[in-house]
TORMAR-920123 format. One record per residue (C-alpha): y negated, z, x; residue in one letter; residue number from 1. Coordinates in nm, 3 decimals. Example, Ala and Ser with C-alpha at 12.3 -4.5 7.8 and 13.67 -1.06 7.14 Angstrom:
BEGIN
0.450;0.780;1.230;a;1
0.106;0.714;1.367;s;2
This chain:
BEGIN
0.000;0.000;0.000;x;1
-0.308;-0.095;0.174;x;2
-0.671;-0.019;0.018;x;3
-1.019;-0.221;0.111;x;4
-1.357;-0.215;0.004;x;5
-1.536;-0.559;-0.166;x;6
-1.886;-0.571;-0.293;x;7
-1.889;-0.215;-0.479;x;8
-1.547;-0.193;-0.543;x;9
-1.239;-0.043;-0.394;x;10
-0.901;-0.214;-0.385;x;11
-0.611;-0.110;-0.372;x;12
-0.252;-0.376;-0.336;x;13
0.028;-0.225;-0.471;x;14
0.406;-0.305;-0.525;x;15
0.674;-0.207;-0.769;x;16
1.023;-0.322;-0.788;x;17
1.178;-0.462;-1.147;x;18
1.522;-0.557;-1.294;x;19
1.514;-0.963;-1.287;x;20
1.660;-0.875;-1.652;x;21
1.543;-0.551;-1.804;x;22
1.866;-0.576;-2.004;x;23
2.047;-0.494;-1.668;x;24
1.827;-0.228;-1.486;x;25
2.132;-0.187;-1.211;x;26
2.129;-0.587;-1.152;x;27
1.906;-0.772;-0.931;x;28
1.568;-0.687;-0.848;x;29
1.231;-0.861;-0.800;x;30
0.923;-0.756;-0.716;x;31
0.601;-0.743;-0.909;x;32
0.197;-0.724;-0.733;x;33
-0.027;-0.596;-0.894;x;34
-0.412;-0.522;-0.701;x;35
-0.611;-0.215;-0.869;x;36
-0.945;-0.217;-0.856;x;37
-1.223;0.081;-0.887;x;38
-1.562;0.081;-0.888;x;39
-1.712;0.305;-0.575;x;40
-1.938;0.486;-0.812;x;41
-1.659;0.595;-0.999;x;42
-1.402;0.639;-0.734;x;43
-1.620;0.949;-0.576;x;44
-1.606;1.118;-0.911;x;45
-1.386;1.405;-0.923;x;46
-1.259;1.299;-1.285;x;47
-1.161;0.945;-1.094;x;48
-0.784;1.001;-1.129;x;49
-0.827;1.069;-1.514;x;50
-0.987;0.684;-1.582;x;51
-0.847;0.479;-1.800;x;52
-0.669;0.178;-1.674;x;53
-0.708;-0.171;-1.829;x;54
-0.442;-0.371;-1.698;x;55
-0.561;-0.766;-1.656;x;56
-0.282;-1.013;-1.790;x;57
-0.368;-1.370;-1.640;x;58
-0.353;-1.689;-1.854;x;59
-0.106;-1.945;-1.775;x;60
0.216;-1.931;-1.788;x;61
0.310;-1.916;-1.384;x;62
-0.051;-1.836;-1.278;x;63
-0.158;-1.562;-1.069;x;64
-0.402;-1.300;-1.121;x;65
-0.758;-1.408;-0.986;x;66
-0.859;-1.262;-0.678;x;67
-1.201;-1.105;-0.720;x;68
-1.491;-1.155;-0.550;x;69
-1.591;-0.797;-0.533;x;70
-1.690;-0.738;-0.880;x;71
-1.793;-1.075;-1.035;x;72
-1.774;-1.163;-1.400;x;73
-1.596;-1.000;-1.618;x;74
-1.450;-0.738;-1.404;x;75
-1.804;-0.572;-1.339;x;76
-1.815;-0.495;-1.710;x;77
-1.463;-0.377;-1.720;x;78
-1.517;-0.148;-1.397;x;79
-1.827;0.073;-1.578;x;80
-1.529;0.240;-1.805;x;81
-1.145;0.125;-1.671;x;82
-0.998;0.120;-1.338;x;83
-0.875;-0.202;-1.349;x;84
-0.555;-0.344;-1.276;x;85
-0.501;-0.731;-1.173;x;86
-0.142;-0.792;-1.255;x;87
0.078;-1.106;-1.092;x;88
0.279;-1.206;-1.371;x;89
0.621;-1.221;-1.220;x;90
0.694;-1.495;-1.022;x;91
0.373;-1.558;-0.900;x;92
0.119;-1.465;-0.631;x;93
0.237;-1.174;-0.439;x;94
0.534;-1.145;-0.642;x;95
0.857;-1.289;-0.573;x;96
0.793;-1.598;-0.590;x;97
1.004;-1.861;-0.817;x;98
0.939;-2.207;-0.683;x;99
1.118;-2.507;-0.530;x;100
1.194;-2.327;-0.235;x;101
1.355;-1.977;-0.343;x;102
1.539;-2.130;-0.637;x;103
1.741;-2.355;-0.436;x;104
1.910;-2.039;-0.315;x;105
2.042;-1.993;-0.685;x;106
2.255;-2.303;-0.662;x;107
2.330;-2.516;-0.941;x;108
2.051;-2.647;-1.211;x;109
2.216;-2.403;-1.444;x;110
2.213;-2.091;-1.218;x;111
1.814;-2.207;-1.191;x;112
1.755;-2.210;-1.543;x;113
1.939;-1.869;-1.609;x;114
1.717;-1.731;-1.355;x;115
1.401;-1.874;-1.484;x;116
1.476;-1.782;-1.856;x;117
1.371;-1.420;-1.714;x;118
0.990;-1.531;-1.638;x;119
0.882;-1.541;-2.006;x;120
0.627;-1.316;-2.175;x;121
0.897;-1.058;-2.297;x;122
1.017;-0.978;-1.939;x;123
0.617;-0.976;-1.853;x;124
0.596;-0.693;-2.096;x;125
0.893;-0.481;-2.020;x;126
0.744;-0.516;-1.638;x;127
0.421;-0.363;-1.742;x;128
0.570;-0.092;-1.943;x;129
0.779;0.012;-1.575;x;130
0.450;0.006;-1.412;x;131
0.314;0.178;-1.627;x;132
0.486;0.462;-1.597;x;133
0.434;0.504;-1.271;x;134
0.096;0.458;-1.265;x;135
-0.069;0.652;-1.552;x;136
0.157;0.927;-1.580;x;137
0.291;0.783;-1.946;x;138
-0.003;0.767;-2.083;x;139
-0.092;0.465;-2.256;x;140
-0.343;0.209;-2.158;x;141
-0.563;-0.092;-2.246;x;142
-0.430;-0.430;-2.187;x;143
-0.694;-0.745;-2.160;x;144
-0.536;-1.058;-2.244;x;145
-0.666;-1.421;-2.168;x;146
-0.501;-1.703;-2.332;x;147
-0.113;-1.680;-2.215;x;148
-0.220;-1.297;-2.127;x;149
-0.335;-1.326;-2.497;x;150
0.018;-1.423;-2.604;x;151
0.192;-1.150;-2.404;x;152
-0.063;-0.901;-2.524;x;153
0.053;-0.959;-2.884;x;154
0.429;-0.931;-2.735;x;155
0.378;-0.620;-2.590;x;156
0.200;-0.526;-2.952;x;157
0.533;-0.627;-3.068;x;158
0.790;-0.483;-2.789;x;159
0.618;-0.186;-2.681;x;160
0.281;-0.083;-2.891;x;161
0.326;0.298;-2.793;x;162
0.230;0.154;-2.423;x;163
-0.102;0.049;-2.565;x;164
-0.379;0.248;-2.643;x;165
-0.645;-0.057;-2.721;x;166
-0.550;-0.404;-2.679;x;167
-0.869;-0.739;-2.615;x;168
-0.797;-1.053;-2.611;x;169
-0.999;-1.348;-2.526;x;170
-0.899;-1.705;-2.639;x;171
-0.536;-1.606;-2.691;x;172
-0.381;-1.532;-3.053;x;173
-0.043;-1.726;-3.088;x;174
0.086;-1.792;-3.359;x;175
0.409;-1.541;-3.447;x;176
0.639;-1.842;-3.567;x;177
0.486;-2.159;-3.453;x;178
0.694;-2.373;-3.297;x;179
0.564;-2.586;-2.958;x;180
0.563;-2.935;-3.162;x;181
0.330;-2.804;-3.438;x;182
0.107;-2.664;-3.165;x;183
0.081;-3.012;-3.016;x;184
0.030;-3.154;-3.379;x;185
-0.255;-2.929;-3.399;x;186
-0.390;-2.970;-2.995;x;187
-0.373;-3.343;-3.002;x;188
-0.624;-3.442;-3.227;x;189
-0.867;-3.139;-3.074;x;190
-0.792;-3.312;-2.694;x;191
-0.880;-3.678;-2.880;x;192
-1.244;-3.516;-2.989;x;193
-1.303;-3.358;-2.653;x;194
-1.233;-3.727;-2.511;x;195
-1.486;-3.880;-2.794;x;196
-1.761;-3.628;-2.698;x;197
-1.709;-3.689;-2.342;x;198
-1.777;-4.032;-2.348;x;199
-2.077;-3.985;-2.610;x;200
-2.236;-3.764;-2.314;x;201
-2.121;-4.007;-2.087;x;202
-2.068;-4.404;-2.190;x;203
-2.047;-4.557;-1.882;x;204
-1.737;-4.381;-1.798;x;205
-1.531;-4.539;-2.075;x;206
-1.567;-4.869;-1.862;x;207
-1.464;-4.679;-1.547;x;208
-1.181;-4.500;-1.660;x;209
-1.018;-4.827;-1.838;x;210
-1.085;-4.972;-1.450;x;211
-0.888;-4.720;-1.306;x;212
-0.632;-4.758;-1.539;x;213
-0.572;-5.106;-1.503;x;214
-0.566;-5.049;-1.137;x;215
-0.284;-4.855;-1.235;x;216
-0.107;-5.007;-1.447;x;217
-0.098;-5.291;-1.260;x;218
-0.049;-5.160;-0.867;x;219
0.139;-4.946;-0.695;x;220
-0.074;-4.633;-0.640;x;221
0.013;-4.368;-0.422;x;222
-0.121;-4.068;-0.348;x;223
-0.156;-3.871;0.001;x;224
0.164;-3.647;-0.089;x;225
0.366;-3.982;-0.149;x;226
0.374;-3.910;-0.532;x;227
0.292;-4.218;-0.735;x;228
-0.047;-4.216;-0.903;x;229
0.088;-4.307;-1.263;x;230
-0.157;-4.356;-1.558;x;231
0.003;-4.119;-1.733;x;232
-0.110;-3.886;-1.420;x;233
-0.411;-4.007;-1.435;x;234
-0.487;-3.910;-1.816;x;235
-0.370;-3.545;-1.745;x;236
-0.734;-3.474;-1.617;x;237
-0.798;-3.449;-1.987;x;238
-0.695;-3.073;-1.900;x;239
-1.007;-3.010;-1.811;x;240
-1.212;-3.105;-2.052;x;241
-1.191;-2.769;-2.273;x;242
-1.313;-2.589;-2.035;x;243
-1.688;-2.510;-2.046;x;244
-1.821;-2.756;-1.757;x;245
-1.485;-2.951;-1.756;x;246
-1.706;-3.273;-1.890;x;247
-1.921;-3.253;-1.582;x;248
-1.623;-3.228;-1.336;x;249
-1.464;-3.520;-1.470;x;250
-1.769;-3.719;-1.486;x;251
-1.894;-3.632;-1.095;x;252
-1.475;-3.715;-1.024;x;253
-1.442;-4.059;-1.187;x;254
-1.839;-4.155;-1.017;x;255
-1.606;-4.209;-0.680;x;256
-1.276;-4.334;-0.828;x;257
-1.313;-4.698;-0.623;x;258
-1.421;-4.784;-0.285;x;259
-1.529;-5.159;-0.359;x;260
-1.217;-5.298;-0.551;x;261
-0.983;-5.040;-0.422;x;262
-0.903;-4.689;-0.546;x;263
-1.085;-4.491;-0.316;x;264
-0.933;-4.237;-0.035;x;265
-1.169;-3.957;-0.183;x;266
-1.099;-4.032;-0.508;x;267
-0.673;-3.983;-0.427;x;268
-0.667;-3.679;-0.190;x;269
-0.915;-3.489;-0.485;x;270
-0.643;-3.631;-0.707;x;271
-0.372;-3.474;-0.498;x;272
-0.488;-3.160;-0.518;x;273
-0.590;-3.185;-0.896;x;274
-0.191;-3.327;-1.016;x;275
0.011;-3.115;-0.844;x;276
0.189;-2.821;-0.946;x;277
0.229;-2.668;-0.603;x;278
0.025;-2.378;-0.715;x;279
0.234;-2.280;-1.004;x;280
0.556;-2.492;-1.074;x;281
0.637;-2.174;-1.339;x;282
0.356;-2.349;-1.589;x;283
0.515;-2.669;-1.610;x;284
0.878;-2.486;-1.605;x;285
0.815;-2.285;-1.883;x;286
0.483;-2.409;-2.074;x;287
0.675;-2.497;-2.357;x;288
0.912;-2.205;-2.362;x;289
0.637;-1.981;-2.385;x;290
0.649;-2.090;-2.752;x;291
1.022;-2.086;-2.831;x;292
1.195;-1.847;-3.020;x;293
1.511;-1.930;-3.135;x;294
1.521;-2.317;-3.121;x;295
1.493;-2.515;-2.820;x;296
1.133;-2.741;-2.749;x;297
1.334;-3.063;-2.611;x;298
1.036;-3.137;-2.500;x;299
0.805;-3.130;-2.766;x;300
0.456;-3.224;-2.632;x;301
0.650;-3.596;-2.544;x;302
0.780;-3.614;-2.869;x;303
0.440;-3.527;-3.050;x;304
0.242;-3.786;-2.825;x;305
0.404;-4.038;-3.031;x;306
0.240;-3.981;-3.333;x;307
-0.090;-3.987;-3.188;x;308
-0.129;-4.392;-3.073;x;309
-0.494;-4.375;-2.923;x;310
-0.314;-4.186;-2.595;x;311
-0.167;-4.498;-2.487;x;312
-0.246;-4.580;-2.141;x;313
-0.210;-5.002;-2.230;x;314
-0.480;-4.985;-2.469;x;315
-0.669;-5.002;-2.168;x;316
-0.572;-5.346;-2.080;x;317
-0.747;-5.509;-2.429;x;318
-1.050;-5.373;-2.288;x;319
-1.221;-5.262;-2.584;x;320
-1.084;-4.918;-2.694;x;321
-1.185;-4.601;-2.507;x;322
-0.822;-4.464;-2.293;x;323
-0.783;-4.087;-2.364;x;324
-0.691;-3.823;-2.123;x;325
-0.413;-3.550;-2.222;x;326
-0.471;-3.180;-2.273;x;327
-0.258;-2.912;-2.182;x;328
0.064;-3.092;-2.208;x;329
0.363;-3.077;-1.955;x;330
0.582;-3.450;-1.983;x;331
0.924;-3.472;-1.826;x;332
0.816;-3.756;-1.615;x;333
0.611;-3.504;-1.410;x;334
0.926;-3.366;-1.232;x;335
0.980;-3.697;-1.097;x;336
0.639;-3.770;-0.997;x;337
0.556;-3.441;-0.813;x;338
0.778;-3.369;-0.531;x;339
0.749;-2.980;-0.563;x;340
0.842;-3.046;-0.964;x;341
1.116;-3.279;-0.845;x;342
1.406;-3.050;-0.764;x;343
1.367;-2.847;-1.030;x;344
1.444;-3.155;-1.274;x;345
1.782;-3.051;-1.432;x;346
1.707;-2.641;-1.403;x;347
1.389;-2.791;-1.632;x;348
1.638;-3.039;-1.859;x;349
1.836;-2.699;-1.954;x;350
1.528;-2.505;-2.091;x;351
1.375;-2.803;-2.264;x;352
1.761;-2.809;-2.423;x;353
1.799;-2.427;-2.471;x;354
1.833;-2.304;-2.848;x;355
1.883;-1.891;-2.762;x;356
1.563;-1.794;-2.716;x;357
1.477;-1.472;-2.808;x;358
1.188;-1.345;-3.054;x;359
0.853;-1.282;-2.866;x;360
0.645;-1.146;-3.173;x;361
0.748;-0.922;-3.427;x;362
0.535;-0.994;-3.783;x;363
0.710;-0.676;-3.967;x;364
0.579;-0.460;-3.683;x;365
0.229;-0.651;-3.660;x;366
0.150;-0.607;-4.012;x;367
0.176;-0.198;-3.966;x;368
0.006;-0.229;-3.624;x;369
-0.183;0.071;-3.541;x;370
-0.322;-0.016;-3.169;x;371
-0.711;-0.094;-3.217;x;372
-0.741;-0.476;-3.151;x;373
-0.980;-0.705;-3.084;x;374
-0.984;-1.074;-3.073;x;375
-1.249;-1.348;-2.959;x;376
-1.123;-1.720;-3.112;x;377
-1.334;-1.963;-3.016;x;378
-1.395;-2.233;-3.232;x;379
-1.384;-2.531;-3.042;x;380
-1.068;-2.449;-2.818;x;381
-0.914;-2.740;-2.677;x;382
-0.573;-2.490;-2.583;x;383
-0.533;-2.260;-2.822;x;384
-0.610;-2.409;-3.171;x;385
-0.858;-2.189;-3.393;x;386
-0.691;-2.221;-3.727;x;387
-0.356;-2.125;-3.548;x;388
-0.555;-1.823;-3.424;x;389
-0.716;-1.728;-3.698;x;390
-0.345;-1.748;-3.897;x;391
-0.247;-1.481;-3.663;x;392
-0.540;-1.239;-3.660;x;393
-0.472;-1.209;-4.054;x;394
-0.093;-1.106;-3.944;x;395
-0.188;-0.826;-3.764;x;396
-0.284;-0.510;-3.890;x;397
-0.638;-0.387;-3.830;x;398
-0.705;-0.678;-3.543;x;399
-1.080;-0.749;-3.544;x;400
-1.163;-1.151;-3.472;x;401
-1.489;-1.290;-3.317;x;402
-1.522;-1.664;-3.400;x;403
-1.758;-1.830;-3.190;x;404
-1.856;-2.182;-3.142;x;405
-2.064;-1.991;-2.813;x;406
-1.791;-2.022;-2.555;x;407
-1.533;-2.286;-2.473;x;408
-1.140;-2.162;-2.392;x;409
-1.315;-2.018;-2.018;x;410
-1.555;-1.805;-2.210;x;411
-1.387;-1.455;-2.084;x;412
-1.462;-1.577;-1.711;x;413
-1.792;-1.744;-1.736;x;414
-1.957;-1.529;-1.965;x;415
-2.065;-1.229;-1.745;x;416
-1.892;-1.006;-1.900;x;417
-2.050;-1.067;-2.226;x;418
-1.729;-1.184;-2.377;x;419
-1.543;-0.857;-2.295;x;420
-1.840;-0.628;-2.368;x;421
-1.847;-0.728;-2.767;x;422
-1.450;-0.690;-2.726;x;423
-1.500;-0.344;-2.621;x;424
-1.815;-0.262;-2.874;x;425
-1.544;-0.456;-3.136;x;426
-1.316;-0.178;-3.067;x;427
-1.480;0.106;-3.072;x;428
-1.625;0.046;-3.416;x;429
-1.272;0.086;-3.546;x;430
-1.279;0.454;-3.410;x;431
């Protein structure tokens, strides 16, 4: 355990060692980071070891906990009452880490997928509930959930509510029996009007985004790694457009897409960097299973792309109708186009295929929910639909919702805190 000092706050790395399945404690173990974090003025109190903690769980699925920049955003506001705790989901980070690399020591495809049916948001919950334990002396604590941290927030209200004493969550109500093809009914249409607003702000890229997609239908693209530069790669920087200065990026990104005629070198190492899933091959292994209960996805954001025509990548050869980059979709192609995706192929076949998923939410329990809750929806998010949202915050007992057309799906981290201070204010009005 090592402790430093950042910008007016004191960190602190710890490490605690789980069952890979909580169903067999004695089986194997992984381990789980997690980084606290206290504010100085409060650490030199003498009531310091009697804060509350707010434990952080990180969107995703398969992402890391951010690594704070002393006490930027968000976390400032959170460090004037909680000591804070910045979980890595397991998997991730400074956790074990499940990847290309380590799973090949599992063996076969289906030895991989057994393993990796363990990283989904009800093993995330039983992990927290070990931790803490050990941490705050069984007392309960808050939990702050953004988007997949929202989903596992409303598992853990379902799995284990007596280990939460007030629960916030920020772009991130699921809905309790939604399967993952009705969320992509629902997501496509709101990725198509991100598209159409994009090129309203910004009409001259409809021209050079149907350039670069001739370029690639037509060639042979590569990128620096080797991996081919598809068009369907291509239109997967959609995923950034629901964020709140995701039309910008992608605007200042396709100004340098040639160099003359050609696709320029800039323009395919940024790519590079922006396609692959190097940085957390969990998302695209599970995105979809983070909606499955019961019934298996077979990859449902594939199979709902075909009701939704305007998303195909030849409409850009007629030269007339504006090509439309994908959301927050994960395609089977894409573990054989990256190379860190690629040997994970089959293990990813079996989940897609897998019916015996277990139950993440629990309505029964929801509707008697006594944890104080509060939820902010926003209104125009591109990942998590509103009306889905807004289904579930009517499911759960005594939830508060904040729907706000103010903030785009990133509104927790670019807010200032703001986001998490009405959560709080939303919360304490229920006392």
């Amino acid at each position: 355990m090592s402790t430093f000092r950042q910008g007016g706050a004191i960190l602190t790395d710890h490490s605690f060692e789980v069952p890979l399945d909580h169903a067999d404690p004695g089986g194997a173990q992984i381990e789980v980071f997690a980084r606290e974090v206290v504010g100085v003025e409060r650490a030199a109190e003498s009531t310091v070891d009697l804060l509350p903690w707010l434990v952080f769980l990180q969107g995703g699925p398969g992402r890391p906990s951010p690594r704070p920049n002393g006490r930027d955003g968000w976390l400032d506001r959170a460090l004037r009452d909680y000591r804070v705790l910045l979980l890595d989901q397991r998997g991730t980070g400074r956790s074990t880490p499940a990847n290309r690399l380590t799973l090949a020591r599992h063996g076969s495809p289906q030895a991989q997928a057994r393993y990796l049916a363990h990283f989904r948001a009800d093993s995330i919950v039983a992990d927290a509930e070990l931790i803490r334990r050990q941490l705050t002396g069984g007392r309960p604590w808050s939990v702050l959930g953004q988007s997949f941290g929202g989903f596992c927030t409303v598992s853990y209200l379902s799995l284990a509510p007596h280990g939460i004493a007030e629960a916030f969550i920020a772009g991130g109500l699921p809905g309790l029996t939604t399967t993952a093809e009705e969320v992509y009914q629902a997501t496509y249409p709101l990725v198509a009007a991100k598209n159409l607003a994009h090129y309203e702000r910004y009409p001259e890229d409809a021209e050079r985004v149907r350039q670069v997609a001739r370029r690639l239908i037509t060639s042979d693209v590569r990128l620096p790694s080797g991996a081919a530069l598809t068009v369907e790669a291509f239109q997967t920087l959609g995923m950034h457009l629901g964020a709140s200065t995701g039309s910008q990026f992608l605007h200042y990104l396709l100004e340098d897409a040639f160099a003359g005629d050609e696709i320029a070198d800039d323009f395919r190492y940024r790519l590079d960097a922006l396609l692959t899933f190097s940085g957390g091959p969990l998302y695209a292994a599970l995105h979809e299973a983070c909606y499955a209960q019961g019934t298996a996805t077979r990859w449902a954001a594939q199979r709902a792309r075909a009701d939704f025509g305007a998303f195909r990548a030849e409409l850009a050869l007629d030269g007339t109708d504006p090509v439309l980059f994908t959301g927050e979709m994960i395609y089977p192609w894409m573990f054989e186009t990256d190379p860190v995706l690629r040997p994970l192929a089959e293990a990813a076949q079996i989940l897609a295929e897998h019916e015996g998923w277990p139950p993440l939410y629990d309505p029964a329990l929801l509707s008697a929910n006594e944890v104080p809750v509060a939820a902010a929806i926003y209104y125009d998010d591109m990942y998590v639909p509103q009306q889905i949202s807004i289904r579930t915050a009517a499911q759960i007992r005594g939830l508060r919702r904040w729907v706000t057309s103010e903030y785009e799906h990133d509104g927790l981290r670019v807010s200032n805190g703001a986001v998490l201070d009405r959560l709080i204010a939303m919360v304490r009005a229920t006392g």
